[in-house]
C-alpha positions as CSV (number, residue, x, y, z in Angstrom):
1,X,-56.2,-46.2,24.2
2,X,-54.6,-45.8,20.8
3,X,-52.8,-48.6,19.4
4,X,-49.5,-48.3,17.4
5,X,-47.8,-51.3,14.6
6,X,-44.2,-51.0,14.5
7,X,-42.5,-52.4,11.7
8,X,-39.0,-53.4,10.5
9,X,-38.3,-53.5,7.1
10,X,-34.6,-55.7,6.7
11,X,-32.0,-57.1,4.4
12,X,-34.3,-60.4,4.2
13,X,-37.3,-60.5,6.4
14,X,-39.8,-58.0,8.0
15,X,-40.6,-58.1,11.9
16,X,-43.5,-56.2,13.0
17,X,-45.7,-55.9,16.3
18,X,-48.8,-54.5,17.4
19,X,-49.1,-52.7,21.1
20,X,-51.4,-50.2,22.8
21,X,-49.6,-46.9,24.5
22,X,-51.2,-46.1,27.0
23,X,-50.7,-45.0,30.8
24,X,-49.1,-48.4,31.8
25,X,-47.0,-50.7,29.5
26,X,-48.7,-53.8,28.2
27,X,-47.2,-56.7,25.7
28,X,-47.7,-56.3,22.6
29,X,-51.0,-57.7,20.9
30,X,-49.1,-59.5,18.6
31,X,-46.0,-60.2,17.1
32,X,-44.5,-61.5,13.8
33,X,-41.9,-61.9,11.6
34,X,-41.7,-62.8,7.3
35,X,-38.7,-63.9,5.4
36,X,-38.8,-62.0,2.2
37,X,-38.2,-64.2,-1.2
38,X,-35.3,-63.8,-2.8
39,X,-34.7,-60.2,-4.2
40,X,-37.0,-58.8,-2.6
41,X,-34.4,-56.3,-0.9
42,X,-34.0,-54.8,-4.5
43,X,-38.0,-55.0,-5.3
44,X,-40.7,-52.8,-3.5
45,X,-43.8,-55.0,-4.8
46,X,-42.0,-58.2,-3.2
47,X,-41.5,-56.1,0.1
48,X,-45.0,-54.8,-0.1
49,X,-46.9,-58.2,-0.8
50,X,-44.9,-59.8,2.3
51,X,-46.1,-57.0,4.5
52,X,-49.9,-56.7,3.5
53,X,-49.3,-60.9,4.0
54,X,-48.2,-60.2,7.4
55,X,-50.5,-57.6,8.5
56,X,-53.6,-59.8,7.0
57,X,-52.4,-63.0,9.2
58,X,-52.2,-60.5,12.0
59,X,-56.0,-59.5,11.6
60,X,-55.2,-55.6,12.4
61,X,-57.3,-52.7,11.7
62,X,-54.6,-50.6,13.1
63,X,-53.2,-48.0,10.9
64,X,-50.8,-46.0,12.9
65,X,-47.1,-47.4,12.2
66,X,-43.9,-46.2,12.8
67,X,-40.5,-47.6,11.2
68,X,-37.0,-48.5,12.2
69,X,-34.7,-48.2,10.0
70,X,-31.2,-50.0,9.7
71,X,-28.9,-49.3,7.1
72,X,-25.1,-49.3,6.1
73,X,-25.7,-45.4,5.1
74,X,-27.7,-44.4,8.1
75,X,-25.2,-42.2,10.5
76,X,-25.0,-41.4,13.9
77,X,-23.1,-39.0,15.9
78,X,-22.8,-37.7,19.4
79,X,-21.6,-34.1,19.6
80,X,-21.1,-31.6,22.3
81,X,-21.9,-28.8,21.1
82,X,-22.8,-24.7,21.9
83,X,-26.2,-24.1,23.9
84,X,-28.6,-22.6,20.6
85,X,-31.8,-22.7,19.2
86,X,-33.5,-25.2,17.5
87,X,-33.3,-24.1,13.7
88,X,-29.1,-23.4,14.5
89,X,-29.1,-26.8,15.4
90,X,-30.9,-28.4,12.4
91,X,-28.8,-26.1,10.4
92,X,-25.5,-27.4,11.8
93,X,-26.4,-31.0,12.0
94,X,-27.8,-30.6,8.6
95,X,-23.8,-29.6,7.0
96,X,-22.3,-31.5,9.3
97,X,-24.2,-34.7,7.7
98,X,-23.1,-33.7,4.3
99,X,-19.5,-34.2,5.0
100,X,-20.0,-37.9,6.4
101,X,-22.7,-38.7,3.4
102,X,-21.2,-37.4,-0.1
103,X,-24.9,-35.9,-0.9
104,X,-26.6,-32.6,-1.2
105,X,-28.2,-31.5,2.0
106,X,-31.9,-31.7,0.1
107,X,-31.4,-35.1,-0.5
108,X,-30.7,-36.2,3.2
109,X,-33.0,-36.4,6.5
110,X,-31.1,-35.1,9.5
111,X,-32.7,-34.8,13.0
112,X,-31.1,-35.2,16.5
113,X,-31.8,-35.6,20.0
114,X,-30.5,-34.7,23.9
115,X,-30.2,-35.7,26.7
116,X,-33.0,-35.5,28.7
117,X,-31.3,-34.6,32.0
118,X,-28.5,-32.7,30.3
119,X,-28.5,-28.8,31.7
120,X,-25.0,-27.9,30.7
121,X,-24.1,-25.1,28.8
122,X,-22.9,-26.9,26.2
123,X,-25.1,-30.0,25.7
124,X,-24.5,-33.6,24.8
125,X,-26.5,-34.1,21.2
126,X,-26.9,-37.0,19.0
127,X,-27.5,-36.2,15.5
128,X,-28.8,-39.2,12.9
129,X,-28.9,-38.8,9.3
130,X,-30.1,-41.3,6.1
131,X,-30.6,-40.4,2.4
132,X,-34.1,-39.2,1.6
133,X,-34.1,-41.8,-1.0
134,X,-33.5,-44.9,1.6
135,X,-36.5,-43.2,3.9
136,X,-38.7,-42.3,1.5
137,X,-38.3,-46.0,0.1
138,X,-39.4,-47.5,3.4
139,X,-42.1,-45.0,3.7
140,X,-43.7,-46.3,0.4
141,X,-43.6,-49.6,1.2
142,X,-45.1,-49.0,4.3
143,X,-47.4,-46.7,2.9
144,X,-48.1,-48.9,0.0
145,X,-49.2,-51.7,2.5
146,X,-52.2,-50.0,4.1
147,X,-50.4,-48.0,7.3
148,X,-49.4,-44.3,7.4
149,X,-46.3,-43.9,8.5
150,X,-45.9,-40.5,12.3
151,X,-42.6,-41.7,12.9
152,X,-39.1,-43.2,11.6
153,X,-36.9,-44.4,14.1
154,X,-32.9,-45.7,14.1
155,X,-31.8,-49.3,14.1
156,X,-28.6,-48.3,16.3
157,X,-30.5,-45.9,18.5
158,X,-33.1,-48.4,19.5
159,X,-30.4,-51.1,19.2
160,X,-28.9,-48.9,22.2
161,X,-32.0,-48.2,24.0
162,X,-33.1,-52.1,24.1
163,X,-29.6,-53.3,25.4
164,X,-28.9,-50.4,28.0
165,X,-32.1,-51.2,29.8
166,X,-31.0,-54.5,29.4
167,X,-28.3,-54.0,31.3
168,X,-29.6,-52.1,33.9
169,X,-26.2,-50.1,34.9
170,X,-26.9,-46.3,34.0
171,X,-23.9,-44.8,32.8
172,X,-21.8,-48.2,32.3
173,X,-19.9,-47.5,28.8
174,X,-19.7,-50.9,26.4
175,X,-19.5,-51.6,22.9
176,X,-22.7,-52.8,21.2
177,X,-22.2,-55.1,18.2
178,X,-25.2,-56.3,16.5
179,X,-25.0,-58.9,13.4
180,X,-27.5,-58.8,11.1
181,X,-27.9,-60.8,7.9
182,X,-26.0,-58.3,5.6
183,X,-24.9,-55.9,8.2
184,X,-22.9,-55.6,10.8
185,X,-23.0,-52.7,13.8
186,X,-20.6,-51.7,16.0
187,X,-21.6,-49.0,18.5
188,X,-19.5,-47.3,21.7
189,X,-22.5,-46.6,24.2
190,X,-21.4,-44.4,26.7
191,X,-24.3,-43.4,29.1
192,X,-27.0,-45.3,27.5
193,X,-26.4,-43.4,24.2
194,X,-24.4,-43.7,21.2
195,X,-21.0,-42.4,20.7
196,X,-19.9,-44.0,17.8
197,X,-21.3,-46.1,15.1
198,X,-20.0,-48.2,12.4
199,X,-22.1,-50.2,10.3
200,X,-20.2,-52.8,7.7
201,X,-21.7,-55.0,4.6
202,X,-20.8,-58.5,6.7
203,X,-23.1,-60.6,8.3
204,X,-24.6,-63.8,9.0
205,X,-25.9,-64.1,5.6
206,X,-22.3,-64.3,4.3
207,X,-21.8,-67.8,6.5
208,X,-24.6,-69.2,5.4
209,X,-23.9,-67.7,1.2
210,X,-20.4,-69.5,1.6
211,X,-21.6,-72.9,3.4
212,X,-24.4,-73.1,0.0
213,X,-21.5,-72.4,-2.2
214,X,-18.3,-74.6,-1.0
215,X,-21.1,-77.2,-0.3
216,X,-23.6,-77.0,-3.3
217,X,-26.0,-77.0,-1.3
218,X,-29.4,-74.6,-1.5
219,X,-29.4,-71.5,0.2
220,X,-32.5,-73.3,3.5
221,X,-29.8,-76.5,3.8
222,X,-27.3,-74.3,4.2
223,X,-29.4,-72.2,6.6
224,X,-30.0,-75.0,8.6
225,X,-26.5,-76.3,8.7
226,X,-25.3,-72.8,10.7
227,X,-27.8,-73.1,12.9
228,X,-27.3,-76.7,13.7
229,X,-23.5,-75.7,14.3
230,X,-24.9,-73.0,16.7
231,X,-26.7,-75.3,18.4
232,X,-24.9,-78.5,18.4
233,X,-22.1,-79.3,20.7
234,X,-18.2,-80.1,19.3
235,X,-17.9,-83.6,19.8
236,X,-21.3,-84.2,18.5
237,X,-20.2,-83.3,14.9
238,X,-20.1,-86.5,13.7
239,X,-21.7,-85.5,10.3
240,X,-19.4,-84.8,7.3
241,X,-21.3,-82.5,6.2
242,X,-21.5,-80.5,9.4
243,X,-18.0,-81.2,10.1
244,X,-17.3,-79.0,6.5
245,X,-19.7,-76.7,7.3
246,X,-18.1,-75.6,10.7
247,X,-15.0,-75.3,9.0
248,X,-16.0,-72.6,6.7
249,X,-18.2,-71.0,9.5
250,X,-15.1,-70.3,10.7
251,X,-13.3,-69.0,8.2
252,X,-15.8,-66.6,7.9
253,X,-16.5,-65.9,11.6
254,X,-12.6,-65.0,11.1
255,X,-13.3,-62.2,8.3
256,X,-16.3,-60.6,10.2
257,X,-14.1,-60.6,13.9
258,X,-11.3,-59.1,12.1
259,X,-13.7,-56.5,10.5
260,X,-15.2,-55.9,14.3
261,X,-11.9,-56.0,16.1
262,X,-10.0,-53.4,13.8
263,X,-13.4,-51.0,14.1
264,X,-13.1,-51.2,18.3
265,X,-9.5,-50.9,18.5
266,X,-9.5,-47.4,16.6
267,X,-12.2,-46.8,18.8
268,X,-10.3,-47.6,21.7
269,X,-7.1,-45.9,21.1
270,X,-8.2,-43.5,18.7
271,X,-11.5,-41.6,20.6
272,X,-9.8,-42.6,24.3
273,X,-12.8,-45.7,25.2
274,X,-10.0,-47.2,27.0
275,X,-12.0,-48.2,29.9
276,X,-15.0,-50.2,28.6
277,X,-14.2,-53.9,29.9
278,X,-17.0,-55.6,28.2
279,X,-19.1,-55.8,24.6
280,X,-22.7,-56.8,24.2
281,X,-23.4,-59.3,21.0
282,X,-26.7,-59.5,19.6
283,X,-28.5,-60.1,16.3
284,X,-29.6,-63.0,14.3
285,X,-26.1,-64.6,13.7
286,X,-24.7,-64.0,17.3
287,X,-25.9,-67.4,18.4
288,X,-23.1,-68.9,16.5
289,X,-20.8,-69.5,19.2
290,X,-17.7,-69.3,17.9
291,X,-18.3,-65.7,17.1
292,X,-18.6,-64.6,20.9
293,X,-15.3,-67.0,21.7
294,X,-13.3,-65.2,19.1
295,X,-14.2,-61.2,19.6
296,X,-13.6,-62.1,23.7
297,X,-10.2,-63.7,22.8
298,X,-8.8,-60.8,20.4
299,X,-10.1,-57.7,22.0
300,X,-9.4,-59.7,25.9
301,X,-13.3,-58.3,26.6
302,X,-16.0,-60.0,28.5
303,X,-18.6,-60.8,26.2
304,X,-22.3,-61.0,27.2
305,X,-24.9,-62.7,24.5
306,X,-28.5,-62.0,25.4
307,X,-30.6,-64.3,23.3
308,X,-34.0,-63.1,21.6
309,X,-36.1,-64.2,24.7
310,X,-34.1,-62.2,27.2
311,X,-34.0,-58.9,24.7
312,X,-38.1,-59.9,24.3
313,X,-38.6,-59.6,27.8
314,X,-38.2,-56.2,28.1
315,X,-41.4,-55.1,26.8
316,X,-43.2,-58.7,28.4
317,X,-43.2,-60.1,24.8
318,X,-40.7,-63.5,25.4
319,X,-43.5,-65.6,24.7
320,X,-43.7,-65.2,21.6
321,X,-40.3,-66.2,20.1
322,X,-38.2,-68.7,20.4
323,X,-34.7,-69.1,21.6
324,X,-33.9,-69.6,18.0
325,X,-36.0,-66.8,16.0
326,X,-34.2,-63.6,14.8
327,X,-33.0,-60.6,15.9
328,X,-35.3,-58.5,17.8
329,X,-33.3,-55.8,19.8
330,X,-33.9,-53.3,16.9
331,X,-37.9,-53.5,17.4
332,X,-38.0,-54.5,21.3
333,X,-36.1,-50.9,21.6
334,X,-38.4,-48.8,19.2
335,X,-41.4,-50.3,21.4
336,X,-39.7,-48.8,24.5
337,X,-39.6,-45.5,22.8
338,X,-43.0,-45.3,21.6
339,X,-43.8,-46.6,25.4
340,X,-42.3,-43.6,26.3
341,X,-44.6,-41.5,28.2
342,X,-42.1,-38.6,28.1
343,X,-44.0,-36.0,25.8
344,X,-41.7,-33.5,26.0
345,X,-38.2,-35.1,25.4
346,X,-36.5,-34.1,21.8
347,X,-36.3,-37.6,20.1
348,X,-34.8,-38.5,16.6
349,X,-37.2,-38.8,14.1
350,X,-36.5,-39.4,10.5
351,X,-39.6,-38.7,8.9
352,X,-38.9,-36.4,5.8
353,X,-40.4,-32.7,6.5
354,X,-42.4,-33.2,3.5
355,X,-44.1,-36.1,4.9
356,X,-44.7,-34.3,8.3
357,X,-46.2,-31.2,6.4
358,X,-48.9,-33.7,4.3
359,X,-49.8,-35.6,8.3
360,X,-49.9,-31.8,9.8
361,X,-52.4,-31.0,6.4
362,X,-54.1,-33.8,7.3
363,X,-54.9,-33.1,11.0
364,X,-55.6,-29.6,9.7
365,X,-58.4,-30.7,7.3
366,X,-60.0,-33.1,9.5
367,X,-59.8,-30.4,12.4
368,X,-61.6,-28.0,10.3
369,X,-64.4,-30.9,9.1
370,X,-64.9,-31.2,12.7
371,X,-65.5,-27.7,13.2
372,X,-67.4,-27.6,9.5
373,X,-70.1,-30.2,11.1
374,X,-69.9,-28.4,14.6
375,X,-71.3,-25.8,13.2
376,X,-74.1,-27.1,11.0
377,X,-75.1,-28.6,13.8
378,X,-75.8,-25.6,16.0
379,X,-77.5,-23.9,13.3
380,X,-80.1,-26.7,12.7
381,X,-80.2,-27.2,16.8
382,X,-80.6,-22.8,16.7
383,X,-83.4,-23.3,14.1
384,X,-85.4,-26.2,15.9
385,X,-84.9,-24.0,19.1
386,X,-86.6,-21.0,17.2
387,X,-89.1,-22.7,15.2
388,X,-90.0,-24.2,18.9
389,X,-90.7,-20.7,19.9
390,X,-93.2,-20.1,17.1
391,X,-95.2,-22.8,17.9
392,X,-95.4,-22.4,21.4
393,X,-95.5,-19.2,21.7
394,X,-97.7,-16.4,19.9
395,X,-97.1,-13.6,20.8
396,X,-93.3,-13.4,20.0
397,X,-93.7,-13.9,15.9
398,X,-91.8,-11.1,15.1
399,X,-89.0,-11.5,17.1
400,X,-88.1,-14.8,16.2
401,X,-88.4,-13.8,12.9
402,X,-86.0,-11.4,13.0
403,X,-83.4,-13.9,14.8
404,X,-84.3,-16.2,12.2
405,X,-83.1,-13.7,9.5
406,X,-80.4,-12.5,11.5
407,X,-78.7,-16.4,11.8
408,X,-79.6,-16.2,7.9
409,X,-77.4,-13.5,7.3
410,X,-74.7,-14.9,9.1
411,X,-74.8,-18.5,7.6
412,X,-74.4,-16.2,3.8
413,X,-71.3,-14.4,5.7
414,X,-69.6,-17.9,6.4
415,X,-70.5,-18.5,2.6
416,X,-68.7,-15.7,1.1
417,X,-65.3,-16.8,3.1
418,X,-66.1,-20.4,1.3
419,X,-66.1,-18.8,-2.3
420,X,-63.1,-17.0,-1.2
421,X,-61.4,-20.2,-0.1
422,X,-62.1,-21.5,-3.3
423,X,-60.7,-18.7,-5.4
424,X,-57.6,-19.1,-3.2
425,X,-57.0,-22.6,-4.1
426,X,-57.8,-22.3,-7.8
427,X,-55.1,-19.5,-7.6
428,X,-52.5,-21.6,-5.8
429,X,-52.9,-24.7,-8.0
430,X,-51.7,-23.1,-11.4
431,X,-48.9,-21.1,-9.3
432,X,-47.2,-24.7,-7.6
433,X,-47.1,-26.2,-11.2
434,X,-45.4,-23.3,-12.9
435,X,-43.1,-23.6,-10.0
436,X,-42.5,-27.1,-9.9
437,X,-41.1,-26.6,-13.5
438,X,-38.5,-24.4,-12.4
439,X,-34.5,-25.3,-13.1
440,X,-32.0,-24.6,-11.6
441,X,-29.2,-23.3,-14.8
442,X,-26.7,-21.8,-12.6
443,X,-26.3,-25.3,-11.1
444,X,-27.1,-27.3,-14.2
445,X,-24.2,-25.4,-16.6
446,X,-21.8,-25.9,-13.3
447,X,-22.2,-29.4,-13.6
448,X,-22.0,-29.6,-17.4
449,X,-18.8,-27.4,-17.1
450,X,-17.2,-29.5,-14.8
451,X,-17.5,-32.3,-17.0
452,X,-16.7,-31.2,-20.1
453,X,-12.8,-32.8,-21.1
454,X,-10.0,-31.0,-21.4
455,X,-9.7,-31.2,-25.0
456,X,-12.5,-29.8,-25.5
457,X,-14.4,-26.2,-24.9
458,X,-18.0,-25.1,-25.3
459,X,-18.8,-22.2,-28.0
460,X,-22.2,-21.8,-27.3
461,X,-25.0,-23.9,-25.2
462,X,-28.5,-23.6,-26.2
463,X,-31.9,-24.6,-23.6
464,X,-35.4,-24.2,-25.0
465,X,-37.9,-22.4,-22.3
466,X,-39.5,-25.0,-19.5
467,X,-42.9,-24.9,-21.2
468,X,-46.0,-27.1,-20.9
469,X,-45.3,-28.8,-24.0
470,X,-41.2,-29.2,-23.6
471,X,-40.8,-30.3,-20.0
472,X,-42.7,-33.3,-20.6
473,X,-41.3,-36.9,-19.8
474,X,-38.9,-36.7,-22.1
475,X,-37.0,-33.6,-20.6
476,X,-35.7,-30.5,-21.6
477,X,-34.1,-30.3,-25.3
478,X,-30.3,-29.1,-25.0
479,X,-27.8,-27.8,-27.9
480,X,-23.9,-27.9,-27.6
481,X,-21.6,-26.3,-29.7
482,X,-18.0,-26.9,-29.0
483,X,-14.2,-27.1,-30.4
484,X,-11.8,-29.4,-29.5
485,X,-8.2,-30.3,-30.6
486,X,-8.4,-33.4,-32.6
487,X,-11.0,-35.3,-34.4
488,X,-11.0,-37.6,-31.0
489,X,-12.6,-34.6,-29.2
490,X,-16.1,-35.4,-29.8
491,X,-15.6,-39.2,-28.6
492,X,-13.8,-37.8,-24.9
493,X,-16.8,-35.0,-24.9
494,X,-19.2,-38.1,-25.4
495,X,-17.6,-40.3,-22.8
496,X,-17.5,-37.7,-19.9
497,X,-21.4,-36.2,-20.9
498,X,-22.5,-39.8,-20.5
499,X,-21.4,-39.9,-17.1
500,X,-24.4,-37.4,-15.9
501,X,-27.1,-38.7,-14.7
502,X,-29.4,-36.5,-16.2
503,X,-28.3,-36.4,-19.5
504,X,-29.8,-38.9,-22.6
505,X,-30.2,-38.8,-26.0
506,X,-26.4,-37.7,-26.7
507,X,-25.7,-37.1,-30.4
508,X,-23.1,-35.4,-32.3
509,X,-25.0,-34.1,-35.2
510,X,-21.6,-32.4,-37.1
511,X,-18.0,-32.5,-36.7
512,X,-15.7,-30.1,-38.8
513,X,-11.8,-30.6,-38.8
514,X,-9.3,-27.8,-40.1
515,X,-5.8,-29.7,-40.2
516,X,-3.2,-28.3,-37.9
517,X,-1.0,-27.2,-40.3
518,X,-4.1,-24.7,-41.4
519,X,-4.4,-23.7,-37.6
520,X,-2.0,-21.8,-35.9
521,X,-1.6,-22.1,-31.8
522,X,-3.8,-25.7,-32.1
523,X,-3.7,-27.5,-29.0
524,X,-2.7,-30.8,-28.7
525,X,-4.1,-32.1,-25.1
526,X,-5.7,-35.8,-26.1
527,X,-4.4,-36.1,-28.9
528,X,-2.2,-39.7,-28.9
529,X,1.2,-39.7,-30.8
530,X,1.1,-42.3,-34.2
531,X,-2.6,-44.3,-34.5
532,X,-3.5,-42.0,-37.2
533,X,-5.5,-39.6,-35.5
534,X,-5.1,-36.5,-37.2
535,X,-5.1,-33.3,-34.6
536,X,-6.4,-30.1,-35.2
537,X,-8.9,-27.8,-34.6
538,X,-12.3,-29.3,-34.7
539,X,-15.8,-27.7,-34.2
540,X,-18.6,-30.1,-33.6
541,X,-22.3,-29.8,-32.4
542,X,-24.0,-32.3,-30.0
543,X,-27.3,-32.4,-28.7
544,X,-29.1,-34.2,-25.6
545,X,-32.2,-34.1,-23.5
546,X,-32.4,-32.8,-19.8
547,X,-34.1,-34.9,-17.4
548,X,-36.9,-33.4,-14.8
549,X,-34.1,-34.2,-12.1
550,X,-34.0,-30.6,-11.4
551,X,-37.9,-29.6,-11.3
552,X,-37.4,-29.5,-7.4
553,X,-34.2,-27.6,-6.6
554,X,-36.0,-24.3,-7.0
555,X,-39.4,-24.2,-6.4
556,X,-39.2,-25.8,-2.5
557,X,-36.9,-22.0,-2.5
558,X,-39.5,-20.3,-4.1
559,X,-42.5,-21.6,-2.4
560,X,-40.8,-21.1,1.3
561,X,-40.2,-17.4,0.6
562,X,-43.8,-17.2,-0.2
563,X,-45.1,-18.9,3.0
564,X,-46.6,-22.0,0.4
565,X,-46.2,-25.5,1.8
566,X,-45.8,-28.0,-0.9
């Protein structure tokens, strides 16, 4: 029976469970959730102490994990899209992604799934994609906390998942809205998957930031203010306090309803989900019930609330929460898919290919130990059998001699493919780091070009050779030489080369200026009418170091041509 930990890694707490997949569900072994102290969302150690804190209380030996992931810049899409192979479709979804998240398609995870049942031509696909940098971060703290990371799964996916078999009505479309502490999504789920997802920087951490705030109160008294206004009926809020604090809950219920409202009306009128009656609300802060009132009232939906017990239920885990805890649809639906029993279903998984490749290593090397002792083993089992035969029996010395030397020559065989195994990886090593220190120029000048103001032009650009002893952490040394049209030119140049991120060091060694009325044909683009700024022609050199920013562009192009996994 293997046993799995699924873990989710929020704005400002971590929930996280235990369970065992096996041929019939079971609850969960345990389950728990950590607030993390303040800024830890913007410091890994923080994150990573709270988990190992967590896991330790838990008393796992457990290993396995996989994450869910929930994140303002995490995308999904559903698409309909033309029957093709599987590297077509990474390929598409992979461009595709670019255009919703401003980044280069290297630095972004994509991966998608279908439907399961789906047999048109043209299949129904949901693609997900997140910024390597916001998986990878998760990852490590993972990682970094003891567990080793097979899967990555989506907030709004399993968000879906959880609240469709909620529901219970296959096919029934409805919008999903889930409030988190610092964000907000709203999802069109049309049958049982998503169509549409929007994810704003508005939650119930905003409420409880502006009752501290207006109050003066600290941030747990004002915690425990909006929940006591959840809780407490209206004519029992006889307390000035509370009576100030549901005032400014619902000013700010106001700005996130807004927010919501304007998000499912574009749906509605824009994409055609003109006949969804009714919207699911879920999430930490949806126990405020003023929130539910409001979105019914403006958007004239029915509103259903399932609390944490009822979402819990699903995977027989209502136990052990309370009406009160925090939003658990996110993890109740990634335990339904790791339930899944389903082994040949194409399911989203943002694990970075990298990642996958180091697991599939992994596997490989402990495959081959396996094998490695396998074998030992049936040679010392062949040589007890043998020497067996020479004791027992007399007459057969010679031949078990020559089987003996026979099995001898075969164990020096296996020996010369482990010298040649080592030669191999001796060989490889020195080849991935000359690789690794490859640059991409083409794509480095473009970017330097592009920059470069308009008052000024380069002359000449000098790089010294990626060696050893040049790319080290301080980067790549870099020489400018430029003219411009006033003695202001090497101050714009300055200005607009700082804006790189992989430029430092910037320095304008020399700056000559021949007056214009020595030049003929001198521009005058920059140059500002009175203040004293003499134009001209003026020739300047700078200099700046190169970060390693573009070690990897490359080498992962190199190293796939030559069939080398990095």
């Amino acid at each position: 029976m293997e046993r799995l930990i699924l873990v989710e890694i929020g704005a400002f707490s971590i929930k996280a469970c235990e369970i065992e997949v096996g041929r019939r569900s079971r609850p969960p072994l345990w389950l728990a959730h950590r607030v993390l102290p303040d800024g830890a969302h913007d410091n890994s150690d923080m994150m990573v102490e709270t988990l190992r804190g967590l896991l330790k209380d838990a008393g796992t030996r457990t290993r396995a994990c996989r994450l869910v992931v929930t994140d303002p810049d995490l995308v999904v899409r559903s698409l309909t899209v033309p029957s093709s192979d599987k590297n077509e479709l990474e390929m598409t979804f992979g461009y595709a992604m670019t255009e919703v998240l401003p980044l280069p398609l290297d630095e972004l995870v994509v991966d998608y799934e279908t439907r399961r049942k789906d047999r048109s031509p043209n299949p129904n696909v949901v693609m997900a994609g997140a910024p390597k940098a916001l998986i990878s971060r998760a990852i490590d703290v993972a990682e970094r906390s003891g567990l080793r990371v097979d899967w990555v799964d989506v907030g709004p996916l399993a968000a879906a998942r959880a609240v469709s078999e909620l529901q219970g009505v296959r096919g029934a479309g409805y919008y999903l809205v889930v409030v988190g502490a610092t964000t907000t999504t709203i999802e069109v789920v049309v049958e049982d998957q998503p169509q549409l997802v929007r994810s704003i920087k508005m939650g119930g951490e905003l409420i409880t930031r502006e009752i501290a705030r207006r109050l003066d109160v600290p941030y747990e008294h004002a915690e425990g203010l909006k929940r006591a206004i959840a809780r407490t009926e209206a004519n029992a809020t006889a307390v000035a306090s509370l009576l100030t604090a549901d005032e400014i809950v619902a000013q700010e219920v106001h700005s996130i309803v807004r927010e919501v409202a304007s998000s499912i009306d574009y749906f509605a009128i824009q994409r055609g989900y003109t006949e969804i009656d009714h919207l699911v609300l879920v999430g930490g802060s949806s126990a405020v019930d003023l929130l539910g009132t409001e979105l019914g009232e403006k958007l004239a939906l029915r509103v259903e609330r399932p609390g944490p017990r009822q979402v819990l239920r699903l995977i027989e885990a209502d136990a052990f929460v309370e009406e009160s805890s925090s939003n658990w649809v996110e993890l109740t639906g990634a335990v339904l898919r790791a339930s899944d029993r389903d082994k040949n279903a194409k399911l989203v998984n943002l694990l970075p290919a990298r990642v996958r490749a180091r697991r599939l290593r992994r596997r490989q090397l402990l495959a081959a130990g396996a094998l490695g002792v396998a074998l030992v083993g049936a040679a010392v089992l062949l040589t007890i059998q043998r020497l067996d035969q020479l004791r027992q029996v007399e007459g057969t010395q010679s031949q078990t001699a020559a089987q003996l030397s026979a099995v001898t020559n075969e164990m020096a065989h296996y020996a010369k493919y482990g010298a040649l195994a080592q030669g191999l990886t001796a060989a490889r090593t020195p080849l991935l780091a000359e690789l690794k220190s490859s640059i991409d120029f083409p794509q480095l000048l473009t970017q330097i070009a592009a920059a470069t103001p308009s008052d000024s032009w380069l002359t000449n650009l000098s790089i010294q050779a990626p060696t050893a002893s040049v790319s080290g952490p301080s980067g790549l040394g870099v020489t400018f030489s430029l003219e411009g049209c006033s003695q202001l030119a090497p101050a714009h140049w300055l200005t607009s080369m700082s804006q790189l991120g992989f430029l430092s060091n910037l320095w304008v060694s020399t700056s000559t200026l021949a007056p214009a009325s020595s030049s003929s044909g001198v521009c005058t683009v920059g140059v500002p009418a009175g203040d004293g700024v003499e134009s001209g022609a003026t020739t300047y050199q700078g200099s700046a170091v190169i970060s390693n920013v573009f070690g990897q562009y490359r080498s992962s192009t190199y190293l796939k041509q030559l069939g080398v996994a990095q």
